[in-house]
C-alpha positions as a Markdown table, in Angstrom:
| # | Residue | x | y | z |
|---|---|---|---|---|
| 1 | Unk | 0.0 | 0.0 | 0.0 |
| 2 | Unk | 2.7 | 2.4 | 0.6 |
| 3 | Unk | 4.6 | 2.1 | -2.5 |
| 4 | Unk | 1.4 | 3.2 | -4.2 |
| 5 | Unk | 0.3 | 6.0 | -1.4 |
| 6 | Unk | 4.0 | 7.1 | -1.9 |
| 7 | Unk | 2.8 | 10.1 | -4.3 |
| 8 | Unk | 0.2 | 11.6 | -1.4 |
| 9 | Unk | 1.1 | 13.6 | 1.4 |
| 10 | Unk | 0.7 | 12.8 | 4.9 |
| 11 | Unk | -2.7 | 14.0 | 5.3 |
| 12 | Unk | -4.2 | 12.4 | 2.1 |
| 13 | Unk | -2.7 | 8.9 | 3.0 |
| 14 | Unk | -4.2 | 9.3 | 6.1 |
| 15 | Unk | -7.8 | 10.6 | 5.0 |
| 16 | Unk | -7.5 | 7.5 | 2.0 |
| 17 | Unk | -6.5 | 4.9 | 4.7 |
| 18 | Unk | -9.5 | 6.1 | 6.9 |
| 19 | Unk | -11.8 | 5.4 | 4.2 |
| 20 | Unk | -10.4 | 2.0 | 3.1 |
| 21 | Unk | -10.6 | 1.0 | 6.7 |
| 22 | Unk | -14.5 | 2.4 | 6.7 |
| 23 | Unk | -14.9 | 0.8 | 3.5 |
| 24 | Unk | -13.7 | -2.2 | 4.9 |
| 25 | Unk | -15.6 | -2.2 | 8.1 |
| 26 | Unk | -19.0 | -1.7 | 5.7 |
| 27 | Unk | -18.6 | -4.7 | 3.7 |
| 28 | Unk | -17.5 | -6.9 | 7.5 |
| 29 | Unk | -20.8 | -5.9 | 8.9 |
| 30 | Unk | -22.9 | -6.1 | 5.6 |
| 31 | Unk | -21.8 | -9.9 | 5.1 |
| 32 | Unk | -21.7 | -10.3 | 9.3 |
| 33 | Unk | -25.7 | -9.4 | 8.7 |
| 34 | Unk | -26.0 | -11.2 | 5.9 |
| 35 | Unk | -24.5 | -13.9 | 7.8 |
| 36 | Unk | -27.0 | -14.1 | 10.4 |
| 37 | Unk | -29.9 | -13.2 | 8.1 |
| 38 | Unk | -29.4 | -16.4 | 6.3 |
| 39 | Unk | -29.2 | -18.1 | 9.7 |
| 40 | Unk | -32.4 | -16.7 | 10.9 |
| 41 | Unk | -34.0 | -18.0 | 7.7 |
| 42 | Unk | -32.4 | -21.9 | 8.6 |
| 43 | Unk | -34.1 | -21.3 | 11.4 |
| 44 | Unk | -37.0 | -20.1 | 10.7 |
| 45 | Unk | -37.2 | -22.9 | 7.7 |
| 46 | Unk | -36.3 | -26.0 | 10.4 |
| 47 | Unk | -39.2 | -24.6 | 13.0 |
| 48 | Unk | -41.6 | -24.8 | 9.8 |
| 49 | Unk | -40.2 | -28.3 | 8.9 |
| 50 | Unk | -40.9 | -29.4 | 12.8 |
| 51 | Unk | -44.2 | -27.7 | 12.9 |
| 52 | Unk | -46.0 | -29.6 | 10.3 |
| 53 | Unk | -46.5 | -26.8 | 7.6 |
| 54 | Unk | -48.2 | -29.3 | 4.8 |
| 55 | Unk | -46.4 | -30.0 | 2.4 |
| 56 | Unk | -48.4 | -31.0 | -0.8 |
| 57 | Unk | -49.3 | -34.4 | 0.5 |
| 58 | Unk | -48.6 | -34.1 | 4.0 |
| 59 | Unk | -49.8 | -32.1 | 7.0 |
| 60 | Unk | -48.6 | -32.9 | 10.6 |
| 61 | Unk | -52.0 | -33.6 | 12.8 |
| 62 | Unk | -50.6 | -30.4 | 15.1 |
| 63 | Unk | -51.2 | -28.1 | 12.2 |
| 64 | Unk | -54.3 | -29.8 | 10.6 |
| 65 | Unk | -57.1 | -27.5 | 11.7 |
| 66 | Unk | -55.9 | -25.2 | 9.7 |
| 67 | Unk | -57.0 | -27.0 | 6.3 |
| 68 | Unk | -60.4 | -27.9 | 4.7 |
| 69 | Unk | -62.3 | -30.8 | 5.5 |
| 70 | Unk | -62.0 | -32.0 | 1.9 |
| 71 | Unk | -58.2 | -31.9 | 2.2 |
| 72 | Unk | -57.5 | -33.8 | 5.1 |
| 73 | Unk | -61.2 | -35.4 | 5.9 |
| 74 | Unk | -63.4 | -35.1 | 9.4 |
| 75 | Unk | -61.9 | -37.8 | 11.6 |
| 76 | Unk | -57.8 | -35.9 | 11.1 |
| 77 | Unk | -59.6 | -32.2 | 11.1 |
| 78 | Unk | -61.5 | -33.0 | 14.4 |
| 79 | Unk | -58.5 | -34.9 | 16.2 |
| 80 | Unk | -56.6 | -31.5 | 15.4 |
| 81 | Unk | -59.3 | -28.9 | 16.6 |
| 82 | Unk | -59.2 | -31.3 | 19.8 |
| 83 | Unk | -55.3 | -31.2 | 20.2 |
| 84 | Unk | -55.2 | -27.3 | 19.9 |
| 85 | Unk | -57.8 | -27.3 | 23.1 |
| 86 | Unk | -55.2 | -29.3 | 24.8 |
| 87 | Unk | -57.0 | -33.1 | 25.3 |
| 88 | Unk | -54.7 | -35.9 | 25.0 |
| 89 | Unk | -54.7 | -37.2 | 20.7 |
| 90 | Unk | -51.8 | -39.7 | 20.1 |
| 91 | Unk | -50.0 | -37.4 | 17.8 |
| 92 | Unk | -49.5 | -38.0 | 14.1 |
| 93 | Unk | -49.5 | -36.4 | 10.0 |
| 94 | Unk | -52.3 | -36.8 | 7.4 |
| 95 | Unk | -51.6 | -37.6 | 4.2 |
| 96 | Unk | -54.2 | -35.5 | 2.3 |
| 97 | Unk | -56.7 | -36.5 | -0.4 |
| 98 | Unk | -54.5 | -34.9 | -3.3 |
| 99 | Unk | -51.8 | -38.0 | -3.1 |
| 100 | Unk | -55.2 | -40.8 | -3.5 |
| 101 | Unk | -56.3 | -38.1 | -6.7 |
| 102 | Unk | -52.2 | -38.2 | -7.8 |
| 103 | Unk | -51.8 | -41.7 | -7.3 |
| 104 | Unk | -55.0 | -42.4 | -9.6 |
| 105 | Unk | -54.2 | -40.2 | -12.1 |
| 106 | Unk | -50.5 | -41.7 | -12.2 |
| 107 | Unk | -51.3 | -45.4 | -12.8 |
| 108 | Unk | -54.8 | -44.3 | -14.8 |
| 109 | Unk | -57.1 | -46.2 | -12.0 |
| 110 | Unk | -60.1 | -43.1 | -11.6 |
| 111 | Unk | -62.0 | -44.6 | -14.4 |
| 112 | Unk | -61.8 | -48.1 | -13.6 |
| 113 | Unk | -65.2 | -49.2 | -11.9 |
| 114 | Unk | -64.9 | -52.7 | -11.5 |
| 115 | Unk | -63.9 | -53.2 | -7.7 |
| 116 | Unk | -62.1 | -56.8 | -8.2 |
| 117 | Unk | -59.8 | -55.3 | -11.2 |
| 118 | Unk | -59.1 | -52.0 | -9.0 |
| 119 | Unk | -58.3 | -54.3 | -5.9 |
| 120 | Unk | -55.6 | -56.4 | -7.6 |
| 121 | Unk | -54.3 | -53.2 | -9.7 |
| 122 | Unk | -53.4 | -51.1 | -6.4 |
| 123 | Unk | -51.7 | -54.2 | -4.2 |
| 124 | Unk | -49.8 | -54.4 | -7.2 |
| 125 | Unk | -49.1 | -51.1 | -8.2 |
| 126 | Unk | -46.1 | -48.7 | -6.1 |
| 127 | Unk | -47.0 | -44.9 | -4.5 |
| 128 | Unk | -45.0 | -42.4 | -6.8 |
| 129 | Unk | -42.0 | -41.4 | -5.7 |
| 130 | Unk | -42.8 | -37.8 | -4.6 |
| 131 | Unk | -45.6 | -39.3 | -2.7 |
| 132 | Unk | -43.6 | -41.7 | -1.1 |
| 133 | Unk | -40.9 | -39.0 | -0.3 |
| 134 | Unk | -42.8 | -37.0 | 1.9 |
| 135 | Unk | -44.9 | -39.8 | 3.5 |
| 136 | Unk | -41.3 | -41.1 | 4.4 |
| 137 | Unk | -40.6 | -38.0 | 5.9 |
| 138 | Unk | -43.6 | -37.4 | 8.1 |
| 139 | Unk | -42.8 | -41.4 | 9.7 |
| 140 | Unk | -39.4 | -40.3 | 10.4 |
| 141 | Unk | -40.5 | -37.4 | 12.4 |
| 142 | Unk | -43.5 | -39.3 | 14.3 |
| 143 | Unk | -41.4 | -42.4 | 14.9 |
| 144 | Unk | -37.8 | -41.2 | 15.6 |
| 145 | Unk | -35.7 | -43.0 | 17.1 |
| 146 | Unk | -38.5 | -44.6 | 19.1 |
| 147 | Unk | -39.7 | -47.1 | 16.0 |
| 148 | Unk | -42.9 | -47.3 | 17.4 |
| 149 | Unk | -46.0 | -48.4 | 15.6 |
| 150 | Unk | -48.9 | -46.4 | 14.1 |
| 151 | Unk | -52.3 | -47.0 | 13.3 |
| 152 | Unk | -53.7 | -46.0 | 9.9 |
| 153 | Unk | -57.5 | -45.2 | 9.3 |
| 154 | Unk | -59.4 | -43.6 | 6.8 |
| 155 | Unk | -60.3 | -39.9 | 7.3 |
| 156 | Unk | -62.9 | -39.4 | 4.3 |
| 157 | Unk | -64.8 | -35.6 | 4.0 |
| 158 | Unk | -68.1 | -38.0 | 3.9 |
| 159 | Unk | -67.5 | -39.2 | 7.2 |
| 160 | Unk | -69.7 | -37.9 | 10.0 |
| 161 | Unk | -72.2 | -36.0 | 7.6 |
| 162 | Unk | -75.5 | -35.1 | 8.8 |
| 163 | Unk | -77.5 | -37.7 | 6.9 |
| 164 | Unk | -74.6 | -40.6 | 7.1 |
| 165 | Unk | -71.7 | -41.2 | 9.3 |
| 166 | Unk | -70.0 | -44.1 | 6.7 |
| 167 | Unk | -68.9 | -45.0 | 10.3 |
| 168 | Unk | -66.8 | -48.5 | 10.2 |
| 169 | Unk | -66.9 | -48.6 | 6.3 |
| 170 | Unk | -63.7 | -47.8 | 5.4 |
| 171 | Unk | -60.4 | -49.9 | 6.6 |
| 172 | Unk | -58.3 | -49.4 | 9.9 |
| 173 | Unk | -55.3 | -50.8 | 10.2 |
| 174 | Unk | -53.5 | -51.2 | 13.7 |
| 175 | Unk | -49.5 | -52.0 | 14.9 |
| 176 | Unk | -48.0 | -50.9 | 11.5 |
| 177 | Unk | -44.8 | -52.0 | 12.0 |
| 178 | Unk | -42.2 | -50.4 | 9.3 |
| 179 | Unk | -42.2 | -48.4 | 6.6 |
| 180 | Unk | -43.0 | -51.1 | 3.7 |
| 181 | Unk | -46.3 | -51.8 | 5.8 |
| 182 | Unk | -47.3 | -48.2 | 6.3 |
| 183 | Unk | -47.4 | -48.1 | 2.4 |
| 184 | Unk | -49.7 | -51.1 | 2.2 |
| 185 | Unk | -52.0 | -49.7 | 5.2 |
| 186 | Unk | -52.5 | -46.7 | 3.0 |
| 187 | Unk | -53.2 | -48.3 | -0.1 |
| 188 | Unk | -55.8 | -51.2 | 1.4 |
| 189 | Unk | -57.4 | -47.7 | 3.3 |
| 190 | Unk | -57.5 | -46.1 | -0.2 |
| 191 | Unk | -59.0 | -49.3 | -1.8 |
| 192 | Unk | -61.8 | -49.5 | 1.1 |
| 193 | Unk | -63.2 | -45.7 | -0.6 |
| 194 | Unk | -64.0 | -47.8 | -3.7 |
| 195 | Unk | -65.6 | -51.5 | -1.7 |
| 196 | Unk | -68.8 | -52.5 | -2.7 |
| 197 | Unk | -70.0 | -52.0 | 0.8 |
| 198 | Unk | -69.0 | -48.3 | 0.7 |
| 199 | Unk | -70.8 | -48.0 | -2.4 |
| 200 | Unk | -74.3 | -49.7 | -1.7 |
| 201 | Unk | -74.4 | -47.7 | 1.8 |
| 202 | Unk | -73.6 | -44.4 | -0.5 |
| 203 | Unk | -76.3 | -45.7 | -2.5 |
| 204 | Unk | -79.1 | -45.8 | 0.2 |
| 205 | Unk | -77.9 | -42.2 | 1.2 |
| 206 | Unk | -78.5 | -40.9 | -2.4 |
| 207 | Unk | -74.9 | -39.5 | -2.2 |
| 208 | Unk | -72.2 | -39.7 | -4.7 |
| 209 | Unk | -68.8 | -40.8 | -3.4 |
| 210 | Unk | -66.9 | -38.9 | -6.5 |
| 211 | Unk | -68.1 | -35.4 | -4.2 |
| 212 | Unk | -66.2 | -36.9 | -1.1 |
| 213 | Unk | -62.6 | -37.7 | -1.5 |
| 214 | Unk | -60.3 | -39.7 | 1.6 |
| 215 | Unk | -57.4 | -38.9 | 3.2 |
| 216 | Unk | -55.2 | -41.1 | 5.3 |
| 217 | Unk | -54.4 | -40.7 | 9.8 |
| 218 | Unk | -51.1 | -42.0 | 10.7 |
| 219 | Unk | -51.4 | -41.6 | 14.4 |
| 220 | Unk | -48.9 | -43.6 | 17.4 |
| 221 | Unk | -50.3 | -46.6 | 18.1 |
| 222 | Unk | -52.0 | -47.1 | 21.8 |
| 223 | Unk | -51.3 | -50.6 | 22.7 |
| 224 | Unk | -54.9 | -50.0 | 25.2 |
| 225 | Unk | -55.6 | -51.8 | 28.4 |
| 226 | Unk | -58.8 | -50.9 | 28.3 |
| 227 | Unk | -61.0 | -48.7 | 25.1 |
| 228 | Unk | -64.5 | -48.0 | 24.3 |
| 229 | Unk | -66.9 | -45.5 | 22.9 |
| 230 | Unk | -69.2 | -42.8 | 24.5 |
| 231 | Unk | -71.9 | -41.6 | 23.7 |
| 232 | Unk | -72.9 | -37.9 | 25.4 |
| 233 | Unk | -76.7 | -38.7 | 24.8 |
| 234 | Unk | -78.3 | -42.0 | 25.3 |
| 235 | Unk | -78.4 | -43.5 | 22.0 |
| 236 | Unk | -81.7 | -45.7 | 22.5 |
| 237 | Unk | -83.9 | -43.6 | 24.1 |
| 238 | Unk | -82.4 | -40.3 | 23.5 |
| 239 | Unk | -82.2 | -38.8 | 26.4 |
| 240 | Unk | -79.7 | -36.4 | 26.6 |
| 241 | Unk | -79.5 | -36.2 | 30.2 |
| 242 | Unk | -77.1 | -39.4 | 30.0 |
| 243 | Unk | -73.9 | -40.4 | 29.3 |
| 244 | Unk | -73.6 | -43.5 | 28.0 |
| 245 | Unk | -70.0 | -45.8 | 28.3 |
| 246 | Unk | -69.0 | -48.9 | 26.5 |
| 247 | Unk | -65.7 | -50.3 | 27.4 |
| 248 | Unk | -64.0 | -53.8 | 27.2 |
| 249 | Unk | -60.0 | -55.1 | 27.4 |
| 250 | Unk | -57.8 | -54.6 | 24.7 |
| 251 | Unk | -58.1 | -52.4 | 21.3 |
| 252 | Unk | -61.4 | -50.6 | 20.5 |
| 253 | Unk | -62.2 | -52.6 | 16.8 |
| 254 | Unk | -63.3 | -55.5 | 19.6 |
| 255 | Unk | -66.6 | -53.4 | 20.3 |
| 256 | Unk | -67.2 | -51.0 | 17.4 |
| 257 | Unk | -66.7 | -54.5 | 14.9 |
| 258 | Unk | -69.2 | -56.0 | 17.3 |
| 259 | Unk | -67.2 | -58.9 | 18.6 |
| 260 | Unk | -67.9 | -58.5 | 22.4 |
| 261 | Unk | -70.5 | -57.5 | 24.6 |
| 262 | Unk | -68.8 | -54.6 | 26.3 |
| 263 | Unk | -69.6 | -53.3 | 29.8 |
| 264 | Unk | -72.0 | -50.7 | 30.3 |
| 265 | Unk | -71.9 | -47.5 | 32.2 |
| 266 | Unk | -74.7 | -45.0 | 32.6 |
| 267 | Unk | -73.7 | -41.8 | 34.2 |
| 268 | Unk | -76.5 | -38.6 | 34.9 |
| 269 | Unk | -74.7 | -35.5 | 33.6 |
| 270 | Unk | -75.7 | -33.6 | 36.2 |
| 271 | Unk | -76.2 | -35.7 | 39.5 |
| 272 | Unk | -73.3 | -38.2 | 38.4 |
| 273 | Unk | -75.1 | -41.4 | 39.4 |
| 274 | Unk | -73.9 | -44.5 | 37.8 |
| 275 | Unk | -75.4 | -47.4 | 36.3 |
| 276 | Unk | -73.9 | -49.7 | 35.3 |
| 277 | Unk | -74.3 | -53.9 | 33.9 |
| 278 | Unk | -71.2 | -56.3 | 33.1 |
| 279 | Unk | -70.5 | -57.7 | 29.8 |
| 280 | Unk | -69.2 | -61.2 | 29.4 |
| 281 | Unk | -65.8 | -59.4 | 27.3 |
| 282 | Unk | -65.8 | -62.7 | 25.3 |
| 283 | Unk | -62.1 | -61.6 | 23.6 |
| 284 | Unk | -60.0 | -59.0 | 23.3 |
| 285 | Unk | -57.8 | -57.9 | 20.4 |
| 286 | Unk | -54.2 | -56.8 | 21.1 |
| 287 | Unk | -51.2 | -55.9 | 18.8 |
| 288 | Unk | -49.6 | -59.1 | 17.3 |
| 289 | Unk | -46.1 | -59.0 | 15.6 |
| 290 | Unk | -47.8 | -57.6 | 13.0 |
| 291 | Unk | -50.9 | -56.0 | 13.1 |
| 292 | Unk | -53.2 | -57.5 | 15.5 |
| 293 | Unk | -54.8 | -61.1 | 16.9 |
| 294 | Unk | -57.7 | -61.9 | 18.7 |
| 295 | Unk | -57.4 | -63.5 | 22.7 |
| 296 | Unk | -59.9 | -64.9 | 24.7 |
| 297 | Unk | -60.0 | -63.2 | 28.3 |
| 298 | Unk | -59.6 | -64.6 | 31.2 |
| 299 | Unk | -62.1 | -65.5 | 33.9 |
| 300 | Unk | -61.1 | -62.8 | 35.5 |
| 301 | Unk | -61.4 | -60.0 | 33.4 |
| 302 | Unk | -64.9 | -61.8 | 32.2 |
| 303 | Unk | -66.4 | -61.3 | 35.9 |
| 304 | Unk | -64.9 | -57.9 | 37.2 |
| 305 | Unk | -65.8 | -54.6 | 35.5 |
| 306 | Unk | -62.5 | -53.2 | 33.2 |
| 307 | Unk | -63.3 | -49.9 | 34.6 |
| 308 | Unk | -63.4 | -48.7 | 38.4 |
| 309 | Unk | -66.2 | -46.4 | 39.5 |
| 310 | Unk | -63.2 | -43.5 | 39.5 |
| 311 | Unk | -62.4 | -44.3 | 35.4 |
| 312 | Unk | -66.0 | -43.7 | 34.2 |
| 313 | Unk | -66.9 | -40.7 | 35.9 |
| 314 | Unk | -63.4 | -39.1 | 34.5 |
| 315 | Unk | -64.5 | -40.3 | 31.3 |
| 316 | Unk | -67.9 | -39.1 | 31.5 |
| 317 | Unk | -66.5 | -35.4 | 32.5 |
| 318 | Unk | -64.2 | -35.3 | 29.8 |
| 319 | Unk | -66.8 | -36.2 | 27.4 |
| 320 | Unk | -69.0 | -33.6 | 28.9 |
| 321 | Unk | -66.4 | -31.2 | 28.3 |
| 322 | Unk | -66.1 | -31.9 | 24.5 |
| 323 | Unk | -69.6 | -32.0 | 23.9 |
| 324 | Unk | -69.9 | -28.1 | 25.5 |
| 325 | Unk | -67.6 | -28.0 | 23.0 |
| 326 | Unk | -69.4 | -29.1 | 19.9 |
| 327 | Unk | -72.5 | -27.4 | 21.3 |
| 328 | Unk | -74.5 | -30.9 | 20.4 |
| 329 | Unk | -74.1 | -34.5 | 21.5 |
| 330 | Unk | -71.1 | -36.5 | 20.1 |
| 331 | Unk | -69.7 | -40.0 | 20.0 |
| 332 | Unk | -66.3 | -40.7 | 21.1 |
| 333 | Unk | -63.4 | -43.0 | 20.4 |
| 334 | Unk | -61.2 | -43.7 | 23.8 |
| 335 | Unk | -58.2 | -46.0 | 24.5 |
| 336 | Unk | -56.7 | -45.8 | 27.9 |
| 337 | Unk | -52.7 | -47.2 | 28.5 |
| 338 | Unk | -51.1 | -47.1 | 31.8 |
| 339 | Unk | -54.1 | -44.9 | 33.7 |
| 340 | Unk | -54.0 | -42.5 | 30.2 |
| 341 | Unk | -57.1 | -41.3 | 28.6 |
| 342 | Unk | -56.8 | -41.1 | 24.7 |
| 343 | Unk | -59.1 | -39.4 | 22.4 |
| 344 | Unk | -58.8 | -41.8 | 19.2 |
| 345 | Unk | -61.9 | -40.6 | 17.2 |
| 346 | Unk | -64.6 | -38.0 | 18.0 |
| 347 | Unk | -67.9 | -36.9 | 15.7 |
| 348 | Unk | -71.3 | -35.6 | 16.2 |
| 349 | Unk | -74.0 | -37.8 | 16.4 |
| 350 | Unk | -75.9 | -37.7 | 13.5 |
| 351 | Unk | -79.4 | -38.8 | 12.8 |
């Protein structure tokens, strides 16, 4: 620098060293605060990525009330509204009804009507790659490092409408086990949208199934001690002074598939007095190594109530509390593990 500041005087090398020295103290903190803007925007970017914003086929359950019903369907879009008012939902992602309408379109299956040639075409036929991409992503972040299971079950926009509930028409699948089986699970739930038993019971409701499109719940499974349904107005004589609790060992598909006679609780909303009548619990189902089996119970649990007195009325408060919720009666989904209450489905009761 000196050689070629040899020409100035004193005073001008000074005055141009100053302002290489300011010049070079501008362009330090311009690429210092570039620096740390492009940090903040890492940031920023990982908090989406572990917040759930959807992607195009994905959306955590956390940030799923924020979507339309015909995205993500009324079973994930209740859950979410539920998990935002702090109950306990075994957390989870949706995949959302575009990747069924992708997947379709892909392999050229929308127009097929025949049922048996559709069944065989989609066990046979992969999930596109950018599909599978981001479904593999949302199971990375719900199972960690944990590897725990999930359950997969339909969440179609016709569920839970006003003139039909489609309730127990479409597949469940519980204890999915690895990826390669969560891939099935979602394909035999997409396949149940198109069953002939979906489509006569669509058919008695006048409704057209091509106006209701399905997505997919990917939810931790809850290995239950004890699940059941509830009912925040007595379903047979419609009272809606009642709460009304069926609950038997094991994983809920025992009672809502109609395999056991439950036990029975009646509770009075407002004076809390409890009814209730034992079930014989004839089996339970519980996770296998794959999926799940059915067990007889024991003599035990066939003569003693699965709930105490202490259970139900905790339950029938809860449900209380969701139904001031709704503003109108609704039917609940519950697993309990280890003394936990879990909220596993919840809808109005329709006509």
């Amino acid at each position: 620098m000196d050689e070629w500041l040899g020409f100035l005087s004193n005073k001008e090398k000074m005055m141009t060293c100053s302002a290489i020295r300011t010049r070079h103290a501008f362009h330090c903190k311009f690429w210092l605060k570039l620096h740390v803007f492009c940090v903040k925007v890492v940031l920023i970017h990982v908090q989406i990525h572990h917040k759930g914003v959807p992607g195009l086929y994905t959306v955590s359950l956390e940030a799923a009330f924020r979507e339309q019903k015909d995205r993500i369907g009324s079973k994930a879009l209740q859950l979410s509204r539920l998990m935002r008012e702090h109950f306990y939902i075994p957390d989870g992602f949706v995949i959302t009804a575009e990747a069924l309408a992708h997947f379709l379109d892909v392999h050229r299956m929308a127009n097929s009507a025949d049922f048996q040639d559709r069944t065989e075409r989609f066990l046979q036929t992969a999930i596109p790659d950018e599909i599978r991409a981001e479904i593999a992503a949302a199971y990375r972040r719900l199972t960690g490092s944990t590897g725990c299971s999930v359950a997969v079950r339909s969440s179609a926009s016709a569920e839970d409408l006003q003139e039909a509930s489609f309730a127990g028409q479409y597949e469940t699948i519980l204890h999915v086990t690895d990826f390669d089986h969560l891939l099935s699970a979602i394909k035999r739930c997409w396949l149940s949208l198109f069953s002939d038993q979906v489509a006569h019971y669509a058919a008695t409701k006048q409704l057209s199934l091509t106006n209701f499109p399905m997505g997919i719940l990917v939810q931790q499974m809850i290995a239950a001690d004890v699940s059941g349904v509830v009912f925040t107005m007595n379903p047979v004589t419609g009272s809606a002074n009642e709460i009304i609790i069926n609950a038997s060992y094991g994983l809920g598909e025992s009672i809502v598939s109609g395999l056991v006679t439950p036990d029975s609780f009646t509770v009075h909303k407002h004076t809390e007095q409890l009814t209730k009548e034992l079930g014989p619990k004839e089996l339970k189902i519980v996770p296998a190594v794959r999926e799940t089996r059915e067990m007889e119970t024991t003599e035990s649990e066939q003569t003693q109530f699965c709930l105490d007195d202490t259970a139900v009325l905790a339950i029938a408060r809860e449900a209380q509390r969701i139904e001031i919720l709704y503003q109108q009666p609704v039917d609940i989904e519950f697993a309990i593990k280890e003394e936990q209450l879990y909220l596993l489905q919840v809808r109005p009761i329709t006509t």
